[in-house]
N, C-alpha and C positions, 0 to 999 in steps of 0.2 A: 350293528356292532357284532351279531351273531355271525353274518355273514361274512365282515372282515377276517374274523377270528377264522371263522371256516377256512379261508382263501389263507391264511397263514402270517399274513401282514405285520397286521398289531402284535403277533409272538414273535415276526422276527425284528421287529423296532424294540420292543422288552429284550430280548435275549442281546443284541445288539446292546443297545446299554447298560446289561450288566456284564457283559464282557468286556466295553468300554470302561467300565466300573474298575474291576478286576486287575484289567491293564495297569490302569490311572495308580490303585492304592501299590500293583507292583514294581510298577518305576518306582513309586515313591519313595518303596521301600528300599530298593538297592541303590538309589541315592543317597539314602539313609548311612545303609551301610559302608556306602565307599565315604561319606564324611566321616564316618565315624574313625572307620581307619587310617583317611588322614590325619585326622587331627590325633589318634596315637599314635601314627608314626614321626608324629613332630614332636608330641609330648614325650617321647620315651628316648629322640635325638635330646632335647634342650634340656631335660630334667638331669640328662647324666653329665656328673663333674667336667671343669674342663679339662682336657688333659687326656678322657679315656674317650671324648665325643671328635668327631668332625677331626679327628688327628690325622688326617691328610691334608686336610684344610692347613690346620695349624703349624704343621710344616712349613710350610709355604712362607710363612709371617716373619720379616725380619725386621728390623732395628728404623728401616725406615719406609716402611709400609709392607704392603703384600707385594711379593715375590720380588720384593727391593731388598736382596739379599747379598750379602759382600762372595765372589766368585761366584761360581757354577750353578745353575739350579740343579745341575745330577750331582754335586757333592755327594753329598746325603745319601743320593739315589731313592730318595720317599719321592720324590718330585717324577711321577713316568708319564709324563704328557709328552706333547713333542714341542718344540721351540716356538712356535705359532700360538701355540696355549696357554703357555708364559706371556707369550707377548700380548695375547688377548687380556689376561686376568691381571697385568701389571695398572692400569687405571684406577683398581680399589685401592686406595692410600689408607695411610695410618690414618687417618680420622672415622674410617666408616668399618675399623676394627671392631668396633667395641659392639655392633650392630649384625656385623657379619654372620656369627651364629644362625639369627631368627634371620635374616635377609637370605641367606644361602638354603637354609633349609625351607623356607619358604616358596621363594624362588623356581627352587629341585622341583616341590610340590606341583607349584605350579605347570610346571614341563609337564610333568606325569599326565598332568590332567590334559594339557593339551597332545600327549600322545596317545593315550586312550581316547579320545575326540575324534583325532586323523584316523587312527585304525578303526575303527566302529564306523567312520563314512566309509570305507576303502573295501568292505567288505564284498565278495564281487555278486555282482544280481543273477537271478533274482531275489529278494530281499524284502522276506514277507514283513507287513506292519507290525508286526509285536517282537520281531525280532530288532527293528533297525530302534523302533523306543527303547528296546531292555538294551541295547548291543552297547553302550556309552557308557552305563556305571557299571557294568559286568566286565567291562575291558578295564577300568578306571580302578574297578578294587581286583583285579588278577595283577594289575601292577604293583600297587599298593603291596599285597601279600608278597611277591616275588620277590628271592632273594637278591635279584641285581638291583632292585631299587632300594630293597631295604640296607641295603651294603654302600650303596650310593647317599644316603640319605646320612649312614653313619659314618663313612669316613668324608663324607666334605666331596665328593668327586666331580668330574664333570662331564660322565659316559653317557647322560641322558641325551646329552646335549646334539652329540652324530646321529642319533638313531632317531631323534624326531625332525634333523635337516633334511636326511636321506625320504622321510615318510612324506614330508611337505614339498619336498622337488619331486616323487614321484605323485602325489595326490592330490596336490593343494594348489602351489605355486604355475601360473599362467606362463606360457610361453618356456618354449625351449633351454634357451640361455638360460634364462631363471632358476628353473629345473636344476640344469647344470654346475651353476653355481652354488645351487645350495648342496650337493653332493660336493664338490670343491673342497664347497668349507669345512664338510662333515671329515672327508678325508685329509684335510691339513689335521684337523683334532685327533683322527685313525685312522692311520694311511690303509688298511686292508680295505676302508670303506671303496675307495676304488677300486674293486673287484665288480660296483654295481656300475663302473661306466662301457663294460662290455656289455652287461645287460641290457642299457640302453641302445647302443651301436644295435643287438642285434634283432631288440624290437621297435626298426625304425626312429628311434628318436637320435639321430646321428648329429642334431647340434649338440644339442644335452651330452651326450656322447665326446664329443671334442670338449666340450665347455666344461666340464667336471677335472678333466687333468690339467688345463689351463689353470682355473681358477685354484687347487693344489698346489700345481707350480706355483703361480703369483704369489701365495700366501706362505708356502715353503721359503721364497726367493726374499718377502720381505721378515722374515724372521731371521732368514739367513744374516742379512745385512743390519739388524737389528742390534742382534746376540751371535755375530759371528762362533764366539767359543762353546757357545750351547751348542747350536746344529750342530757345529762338527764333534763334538761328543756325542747328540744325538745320535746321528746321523750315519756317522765314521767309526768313531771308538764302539758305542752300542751298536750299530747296526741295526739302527729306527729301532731301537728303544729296548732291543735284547738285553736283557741282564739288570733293567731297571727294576728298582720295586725288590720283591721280595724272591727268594732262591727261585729261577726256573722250574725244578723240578719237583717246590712244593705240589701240593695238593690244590693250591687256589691255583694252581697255571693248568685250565682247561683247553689245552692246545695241543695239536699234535708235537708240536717240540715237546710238549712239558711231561707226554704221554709216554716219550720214545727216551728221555732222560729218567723218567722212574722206572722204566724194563733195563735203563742198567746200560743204555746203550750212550756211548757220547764217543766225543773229536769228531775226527772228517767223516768216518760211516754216519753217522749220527745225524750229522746234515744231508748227505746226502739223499739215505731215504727221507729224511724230514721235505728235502724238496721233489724228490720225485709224488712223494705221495701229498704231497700239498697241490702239487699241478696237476695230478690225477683227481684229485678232489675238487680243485676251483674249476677245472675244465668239468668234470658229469656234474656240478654242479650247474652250472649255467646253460648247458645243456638242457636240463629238468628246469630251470629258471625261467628259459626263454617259452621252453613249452606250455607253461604252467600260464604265462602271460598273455599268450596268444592265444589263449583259451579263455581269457577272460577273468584270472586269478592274479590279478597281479599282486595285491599282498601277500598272498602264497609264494609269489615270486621272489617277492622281498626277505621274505624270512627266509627261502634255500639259501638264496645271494647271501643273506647278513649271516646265517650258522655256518657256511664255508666258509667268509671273513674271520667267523670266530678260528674256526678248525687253522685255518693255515698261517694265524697270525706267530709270530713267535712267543708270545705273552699276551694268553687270554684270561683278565681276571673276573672275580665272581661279577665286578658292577658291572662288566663289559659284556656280558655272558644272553642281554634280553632280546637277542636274537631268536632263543629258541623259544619264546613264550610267544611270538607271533605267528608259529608255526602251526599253534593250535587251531588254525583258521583251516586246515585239508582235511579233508574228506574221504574214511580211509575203511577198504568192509564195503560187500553186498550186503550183508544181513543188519538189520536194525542194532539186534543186539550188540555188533563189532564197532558199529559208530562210535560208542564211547571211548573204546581202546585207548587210540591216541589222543584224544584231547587229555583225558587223565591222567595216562601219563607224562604228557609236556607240565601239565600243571604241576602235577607230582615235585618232579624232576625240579622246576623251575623255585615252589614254595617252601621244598620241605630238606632237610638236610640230608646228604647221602647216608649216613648212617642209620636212618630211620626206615631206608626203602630197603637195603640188604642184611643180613643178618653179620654181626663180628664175628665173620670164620675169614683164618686167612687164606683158604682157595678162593675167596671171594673180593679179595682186596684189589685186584687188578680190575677187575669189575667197577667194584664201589667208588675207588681214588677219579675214574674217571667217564664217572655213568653222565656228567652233562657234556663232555667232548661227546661221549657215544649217542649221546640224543643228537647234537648238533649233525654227527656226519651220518647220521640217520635220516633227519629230517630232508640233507643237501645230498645225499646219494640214493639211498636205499626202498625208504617209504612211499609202497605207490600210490600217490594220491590220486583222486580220480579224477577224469574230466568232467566239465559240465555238463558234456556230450553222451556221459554214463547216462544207461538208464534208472542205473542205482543213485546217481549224485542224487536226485531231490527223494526219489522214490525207494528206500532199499528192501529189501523182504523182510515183511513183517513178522513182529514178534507173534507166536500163538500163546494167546492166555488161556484158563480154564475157562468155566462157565462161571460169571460173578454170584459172589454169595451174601444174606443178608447181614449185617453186623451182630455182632453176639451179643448187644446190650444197646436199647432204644438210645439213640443219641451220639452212640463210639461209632465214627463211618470208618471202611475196609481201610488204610491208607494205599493210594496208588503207586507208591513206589514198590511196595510189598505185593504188587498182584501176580496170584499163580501165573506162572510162569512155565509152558510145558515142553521149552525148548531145551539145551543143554549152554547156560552160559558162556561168555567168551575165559576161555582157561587164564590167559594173560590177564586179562580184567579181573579174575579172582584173586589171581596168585599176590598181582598188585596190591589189590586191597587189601587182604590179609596181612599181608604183610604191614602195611601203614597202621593198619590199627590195631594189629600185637603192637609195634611201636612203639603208638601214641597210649596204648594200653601199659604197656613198662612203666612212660614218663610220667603217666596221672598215678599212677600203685607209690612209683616214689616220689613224688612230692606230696603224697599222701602226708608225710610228716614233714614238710616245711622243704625236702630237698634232700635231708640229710636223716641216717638211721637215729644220730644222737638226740636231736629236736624234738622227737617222737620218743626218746626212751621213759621217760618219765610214765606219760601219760599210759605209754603203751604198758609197762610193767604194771601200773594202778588199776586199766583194766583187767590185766590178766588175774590179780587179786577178786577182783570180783566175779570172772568166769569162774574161777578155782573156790570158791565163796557159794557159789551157785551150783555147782556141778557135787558139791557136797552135801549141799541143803536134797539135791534132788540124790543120791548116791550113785552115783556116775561119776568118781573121781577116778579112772582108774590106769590115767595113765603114768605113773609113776610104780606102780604094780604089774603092769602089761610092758616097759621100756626095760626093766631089770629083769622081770621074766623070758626076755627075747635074749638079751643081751648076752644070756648064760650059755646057750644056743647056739654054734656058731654059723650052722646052715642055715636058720632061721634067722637071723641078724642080716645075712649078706643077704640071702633072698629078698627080704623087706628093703633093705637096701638099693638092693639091684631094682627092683619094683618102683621103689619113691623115684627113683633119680628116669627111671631109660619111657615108662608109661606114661606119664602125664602127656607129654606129647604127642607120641609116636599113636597113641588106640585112637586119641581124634581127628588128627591128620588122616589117618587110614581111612578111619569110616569116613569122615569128607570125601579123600579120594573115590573112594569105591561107590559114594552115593554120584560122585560128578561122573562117574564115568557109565555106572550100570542106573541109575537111577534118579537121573536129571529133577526130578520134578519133585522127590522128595528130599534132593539135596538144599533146594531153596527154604524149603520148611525147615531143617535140621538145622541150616545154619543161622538163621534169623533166632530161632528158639536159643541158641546157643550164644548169637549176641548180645540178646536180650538180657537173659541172666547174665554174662560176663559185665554189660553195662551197671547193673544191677549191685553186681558184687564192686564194681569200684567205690558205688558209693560207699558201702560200707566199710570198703580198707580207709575212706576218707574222714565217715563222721566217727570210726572207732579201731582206732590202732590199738592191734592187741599184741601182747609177747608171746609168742609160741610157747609151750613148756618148757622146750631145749634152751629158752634164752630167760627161763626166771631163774637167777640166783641161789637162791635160797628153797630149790626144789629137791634139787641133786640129781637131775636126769643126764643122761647120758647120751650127749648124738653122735649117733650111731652116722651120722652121714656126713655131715660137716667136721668132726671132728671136735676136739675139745678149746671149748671159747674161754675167753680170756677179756674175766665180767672186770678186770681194773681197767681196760680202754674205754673212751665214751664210744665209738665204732667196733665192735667184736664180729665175729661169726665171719665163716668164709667170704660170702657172700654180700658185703655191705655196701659194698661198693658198685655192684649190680643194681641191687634192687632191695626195694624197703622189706627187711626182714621182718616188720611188726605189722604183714598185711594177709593176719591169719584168718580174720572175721570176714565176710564168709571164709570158708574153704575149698578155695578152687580145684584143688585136690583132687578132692572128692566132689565137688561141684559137676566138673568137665567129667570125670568116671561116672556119676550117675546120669546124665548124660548121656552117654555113652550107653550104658545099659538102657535107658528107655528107649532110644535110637533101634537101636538090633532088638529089643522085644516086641518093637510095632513093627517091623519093616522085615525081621529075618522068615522064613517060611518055614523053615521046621522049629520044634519045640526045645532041640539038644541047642538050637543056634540062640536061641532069646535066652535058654539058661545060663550058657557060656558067656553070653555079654551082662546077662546079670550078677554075674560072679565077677563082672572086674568091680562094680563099687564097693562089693565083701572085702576083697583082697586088697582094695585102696585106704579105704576107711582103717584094716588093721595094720597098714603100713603108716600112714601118717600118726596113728597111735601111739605103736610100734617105737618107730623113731625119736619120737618126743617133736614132730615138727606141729602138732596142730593138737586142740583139745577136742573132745567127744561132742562140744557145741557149735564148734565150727563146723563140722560134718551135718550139724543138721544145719546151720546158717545155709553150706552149698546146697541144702536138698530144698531150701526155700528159696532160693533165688533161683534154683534151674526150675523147679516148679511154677515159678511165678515167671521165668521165660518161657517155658510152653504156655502159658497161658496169656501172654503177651500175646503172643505169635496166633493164638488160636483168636482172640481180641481183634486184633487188628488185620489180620487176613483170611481168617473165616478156616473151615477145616483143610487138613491136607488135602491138597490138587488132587490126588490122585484118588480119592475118597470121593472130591466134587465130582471128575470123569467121569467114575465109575455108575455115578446116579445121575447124571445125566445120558450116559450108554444103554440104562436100563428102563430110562423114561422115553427115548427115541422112540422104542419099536411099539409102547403101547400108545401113544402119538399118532405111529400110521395104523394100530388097528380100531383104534377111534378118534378117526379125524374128527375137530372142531366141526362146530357147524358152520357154515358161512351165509 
């Protein structure tokens, strides 16, 4: 036994099955979790009234079954399928109304799953074993979360339905024709879906190729003869389906039409670049399509093909839009660290609302109204994927970490997403994430009180009693003596002023900037420590909403920055509507400023530079004062949660990187002058 052990055997049969292990509990897991998520995304479809669920669905239903409607199915114009779809969905009759709900949405689910199935086989090789087991419910719950399915799921639609025919004619389905047919049928449902029968023509599949506008036509011809008056509304009047549904130029029409209608532009110019620049985009699309294919990518191929369809369709809405979440599959960056980029972003783009990824300024709004057109003609023009003939596709240059360090407490291990890191981040990757979770940081502060500022007024005024209770017990009440003493003041009002409103932001962006740029390796420590506590402080806006002093009643303070509130609304203060004004506990304030100062007093190299940065939490601390926006408790709240984030940080990733470096640069050289013995 001694000997096998020697030779390595018996350790890599143990290691082998507990990697086996490993595996096993993490399929398990994210099978877990994609049930989990279906099954609330069907709970959260059936639970809501009728009438506010499935209301495209329900359009549909008339007096003598579904889609047994007296004239037109475009009356309405709820109805934007195309005449072939009507004709398919006409079968469900009034008796299997009453079922339709749970059958449709079920049903939907169903599809999901088996497009997450196709795509996770389609994946192109090679296709290590741990990949092709997680690859099923990883693709199964990014559906699940994405907007086009969850939009699908709520209005009743039938978008799922093209994009897993298109996936199984190119993936699944034997023989040519077959293939063909089942793009056919996808594009009787979407006619842009024919943009993939050139795809096919130009990577040798030339039945599939003829057999996909055949089988269109046949299905086109027999709707025609069907619903003569629909097609030709379709058809003629709309101009395959323009103008159906909801205004062109909303915000859900991610299309180049719907792009070049909100810049203001329309009539004949309006078309016409709409079609030049649709055929500049469908042609470099397929272009990158073809190559992408013959490289051995062909789901890659499929998602340029399906975000072009999206781009030049004349109304692309959000269900119709899950083109571009299959694009996540390219390969994009020589460097390890740039891998991530684009997948994050497609994800981004695909689960989260545009408002959450840009900030509400309106130099931003051309941006924001149409960030998933701009991922789609990114994904079908722009983005260089790599080939698998890169040396970087399976290999890309590795991340340099520091030297690993013991954990700070028997039992707490380093965690691996946190390890020094001594490169300099991808900037797009940061800028991204930032931004999602300031975000998701807004939306957790104000539902901190139910959603709304009123929900939370009670509770929140009852604690402030007690803060102001406490703060008297200890004599530190002083800010109602410090707010009228400023107030008298007029340079010292507006300075505080000026102070509260323009720093909280602008000193930690900075020092981020300035650490990403000249200081890579302690910007990763800086900002972890800084999540940490900001994590930190949510909880506390959560289990104890406080009222600022500016917002108790019966103080008489005076803010100096919002102006004068107006305590007979159940919603007051400038700001309510933003964000929950009763999320003074901790004090982020001052939190992010101290912060700040400990930042530049470990990291600045002369001593005037760590004073100066020590002087902003002085200065913050007497402006939130000052103002009447926070009490003297709250300032120590933020200096216990940023404390308790550095020492998160120092918990779970051991000291700053550049501290590990520097001791192991100094243990190198006496290494070589007393070599081990051997």
């Amino acid at each position: 036994m001694a000997n096998v052990e020697h030779g390595g055997r018996a350790t890599d049969v143990f290691g082998a099955a507990a990697d086996g292990a490993r595996l096993r509990a993490a399929r398990l897991a994210l099978w877990a979790v994609a049930a989990i998520l279906a099954i609330r995304q069907m709970a959260v479809v059936l639970t809501t009234p009728s009438g506010e669920r499935l209301t495209a669905l329900e359009t549909w239903v008339g007096p003598h079954g579904v889609l047994h409607v007296k004239g037109s199915l475009y009356d309405s114009t709820q109805f934007t399928g195309t005449p072939f779809a009507g004709l398919v969905l006409k079968p469900l009759t009034k008796s299997a109304e009453q079922a339709l709900g749970w059958g449709w949405t079920f049903g939907t689910l169903l599809l999901v799953v088996a497009l997450g199935l196709v795509a996770a086989r389609a994946l192109p090789e090679p296709v290590g074993r741990r990949t092709s087991l997680l690859a099923t419910p990883v693709a199964i719950s990014l559906l699940m979360l994405s907007l086009p399915v969850r939009n699908t799921l709520w209005l009743g639609q039938t978008s799922i339905i093209p994009v897993l025919l298109v996936l199984l004619g190119c993936f699944t389905v034997r023989g040519e024709r077959a293939s063909g047919l089942c793009i056919g049928l996808a594009a009787a449902l979407q006619p842009t879906v024919l943009l993939f029968a050139p795809l096919l023509w130009f990577t040798g599949r030339r039945r599939a190729a003829l057999a996909a506008p055949a089988a269109f036509a046949a299905c086109t011809a027999l709707a025609w003869a069907a619903l003569p008056h629909d097609s030709y509304t379709y058809w003629v009047h709309h101009m395959g389906g323009a103008g159906l549904g909801g205004k062109a130029d909303a915000l859900a029409n991610q299309s180049l039409h719907g792009a070049l209608l909100r810049l203001d532009l329309t009539g004949p110019l309006e078309i016409a670049v709409f079609l030049v620049l649709g055929a500049a985009v469908a042609a470099l699309a397929l272009r990158r399509a073809v190559r992408y294919a013959r490289d051995g990518q062909l789901l890659l191929a499929v998602a340029v093909t399906g975000c072009a369809a999206v781009a030049v369709s004349p109304t692309a809405w959000q269900h119709q839009l899950l083109w571009v979440l299959f694009a996540v599959v390219g390969r994009v960056g020589s460097r390890a660290s740039d891998r991530f980029v684009w997948p994050v972003a497609v994800v981004v783009v695909t689960t989260l609302p545009a408002k959450m990824m840009l900030p509400n300024m309106p130099v931003l709004f051309p941006l924001r109204d149409n960030i998933v057109l701009l991922a789609a003609l990114a994904a079908a023009t722009a983005v260089p994927f790599l080939s698998r003939t890169s040396p970087y596709y399976r290999a890309p240059v590795p991340t340099e970490y520091a030297p690993p360090v013991p954990a700070r407490l028997h039992g707490v291990p380093l965690l691996p997403v946190l390890r020094r890191v001594l490169t300099r981040p991808n900037l797009l990757l940061e800028l991204l994430l930032i931004r999602v979770v300031y975000a998701a940081y807004q939306q957790v502060r104000l539902a901190a009180t139910g959603g709304s500022n009123s929900e939370g007024r009670a509770a929140a005024e009852h604690h402030g009693r007690l803060v102001l209770d406490l703060e008297r017990a200890l004599h530190i009440d002083i800010e109602h003596a410090v707010n009228h003493a400023v107030v008298k003041i007029d340079w010292l009002r507006s300075f505080f002023d000026f102070y509260y409103e323009s720093f909280h932001f602008v000193v930690p962006l900075t020092i981020l900037g300035v650490l990403y740029w000249r200081r890579p390796v302690d910007y990763r420590w800086a900002r972890a420590s800084l999540g940490f506590a900001t994590f930190l402080a949510l909880i506390g806006f959560w289990l104890f909403p406080l009222a600022p002093p500016r917002l108790m009643p019966a103080l008489g303070m005076i803010d100096t920055v919002h102006g004068v509130q107006d305590f007979s609304k159940p919603d007051y203060g400038t700001l309510t509507a933003l964000t929950n004004q009763y999320a003074a506990m901790p004090s982020l304030h001052f939190g992010w400023a101290l912060w700040c100062g400990i930042v530049i007093a470990v990291i600045a190299p002369k001593w005037w530079m760590k004073a100066l940065g020590l002087l902003h939490p002085f200065l913050t601390v007497s402006a939130i004062v000052a103002t009447g926006n926070h009490w003297v408790l709250d300032a120590v709240g933020g200096a216990v949660v940023v404390s308790a984030g550095f020492g998160l940080s120092y918990l779970f990733q051991g000291p700053r990187a550049r501290t590990v470096t520097a001791v192991a640069a100094q243990a190198a050289p006496e290494r070589v002058k007393d070599p081990a013995p051997s």
